[in-house]
N, C-alpha and C positions, 0 to 999 in steps of 0.2 A: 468246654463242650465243643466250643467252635472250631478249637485249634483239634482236635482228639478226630471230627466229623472230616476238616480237613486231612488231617494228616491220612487215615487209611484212603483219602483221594486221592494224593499226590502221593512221589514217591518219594523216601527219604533220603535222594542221591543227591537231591537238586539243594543249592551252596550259595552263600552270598557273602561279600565283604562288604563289611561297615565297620566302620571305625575302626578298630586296631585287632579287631577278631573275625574270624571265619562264623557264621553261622547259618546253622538250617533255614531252606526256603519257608519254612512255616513260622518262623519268629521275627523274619524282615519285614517293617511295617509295608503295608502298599502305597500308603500315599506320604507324601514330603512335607506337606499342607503345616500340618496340625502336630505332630508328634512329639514338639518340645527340643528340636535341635534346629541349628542353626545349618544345613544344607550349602549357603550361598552366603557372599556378599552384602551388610547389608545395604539396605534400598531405602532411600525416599517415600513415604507415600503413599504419590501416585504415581512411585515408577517410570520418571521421567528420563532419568540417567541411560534406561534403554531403547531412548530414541535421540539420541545428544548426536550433532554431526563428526565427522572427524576432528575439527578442533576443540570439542566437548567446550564451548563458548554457548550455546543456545539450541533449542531442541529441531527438530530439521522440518517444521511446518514454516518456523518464521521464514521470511525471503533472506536469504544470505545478503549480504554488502558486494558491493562492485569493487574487485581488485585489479587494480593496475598488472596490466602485463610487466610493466617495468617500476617497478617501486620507489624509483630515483630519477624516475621522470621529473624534466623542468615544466614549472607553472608557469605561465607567464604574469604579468605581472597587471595587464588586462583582464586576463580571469579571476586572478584575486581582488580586483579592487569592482570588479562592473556591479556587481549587489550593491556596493557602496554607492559607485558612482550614479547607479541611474535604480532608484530602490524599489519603483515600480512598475511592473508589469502588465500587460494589458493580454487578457483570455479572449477570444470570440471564439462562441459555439454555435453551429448553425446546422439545424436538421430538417427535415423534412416538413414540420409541423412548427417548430417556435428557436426565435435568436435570443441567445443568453450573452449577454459580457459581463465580464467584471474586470476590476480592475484592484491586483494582490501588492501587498508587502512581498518583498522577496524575501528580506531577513527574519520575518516574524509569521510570514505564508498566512496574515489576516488580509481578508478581503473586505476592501478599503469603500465601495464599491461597486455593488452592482444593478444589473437592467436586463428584463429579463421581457418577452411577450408574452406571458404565461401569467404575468401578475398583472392580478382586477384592475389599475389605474390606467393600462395599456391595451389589456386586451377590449375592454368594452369600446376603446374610440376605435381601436384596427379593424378594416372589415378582412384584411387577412394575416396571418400572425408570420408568417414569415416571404415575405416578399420582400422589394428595396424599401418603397416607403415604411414598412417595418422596421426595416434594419435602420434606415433614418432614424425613427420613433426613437429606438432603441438608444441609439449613439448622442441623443440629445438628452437624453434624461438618464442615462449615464453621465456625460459630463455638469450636468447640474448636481449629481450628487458627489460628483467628484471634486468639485468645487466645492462645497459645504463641508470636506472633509480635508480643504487644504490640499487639495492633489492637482497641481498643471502641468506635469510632465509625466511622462510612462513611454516605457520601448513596447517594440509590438515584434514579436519573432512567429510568424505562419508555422503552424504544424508541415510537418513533411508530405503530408497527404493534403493541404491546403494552397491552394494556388491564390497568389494575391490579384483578385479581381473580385468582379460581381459583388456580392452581398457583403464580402469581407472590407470589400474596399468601401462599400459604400458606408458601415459603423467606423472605420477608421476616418475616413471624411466627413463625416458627420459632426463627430470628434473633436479635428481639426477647427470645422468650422463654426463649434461651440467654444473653442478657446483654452482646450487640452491641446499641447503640443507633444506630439507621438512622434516620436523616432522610431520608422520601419527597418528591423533589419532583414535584408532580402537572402540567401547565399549564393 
């Protein structure tokens, strides 16, 4: 009934190819969906394959990996071994409102370590949470718990946007003067 209603609506000129024969516009289904053939490719799914980067290695939300310009670049033999040679690292975060440190594994990226003025045992004695004597506060009960965890040495490398003074220095001397030995490295 349907095809008979359309057909005197269209015209009988109009022609499709599917599969291996010519046929009338009135017997080509309209949708690809449902009709019981295979159209494409199949898929996955959730149809991930059509968002795969060009290496078809992973879908293109993750962050890609950092490649070397030169792929036969020498290591030196300092970069391979510094994780090894000095295993921890020392974080200061310093904002407008509270100083955080800690201090990480570099090989295992656990935090060994940390001190924070945002936590009850420090914030109730500060009358302000990020000033020196804060960052004092800070850098001394950091190294008491870094001591409890077997940690007396960590490197200390300033973020690029961080200038080694004021409050930075004052957690890294603090540090010092609790009996963690930091090696600063400056560039």
């Amino acid at each position: 009934m349907f095809r008979q209603a359309l057909g005197k609506f269209c015209s009988k000129n109009i022609y499709s190819y599917e599969g291996n024969g010519v046929r009338p516009w009135i017997f080509v289904p309209l949708g690809y969906f449902h009709n019981g053939k295979v159209h494409m490719a199949p898929r996955s799914f959730f149809g991930v394959e059509d968002f795969l980067d060009d290496d078809n290695s992973r879908p293109y939300t993750y962050q890609k990996e950092k490649r070397s310009k030169n792929p036969t670049k020498h290591i030196s033999f300092k970069q391979r071994t510094v994780a090894y040679m000095e295993p921890f690292t020392l974080d200061v975060y310093i904002s407008k409102r509270f100083v955080t440190a800690s201090i990480t594994h570099r090989m295992t990226s656990k935090q060994v370590a940390v001190a924070g003025t945002n936590s009850k045992d420090i914030k109730a004695v500060l009358r302000s949470r990020s000033d020196i004597p804060a960052c004092l506060a800070v850098g001394q009960i950091l190294a008491e718990r870094a001591r409890e965890a077997d940690v007396y040495t960590a490197s200390y490398t300033p973020r690029d946007r961080d200038k080694f003074e004021g409050k930075i220095r004052a957690v890294v001397q603090s540090l010092i003067d609790s009996g963690i030995d930091i090696k600063v490295y400056l560039d």
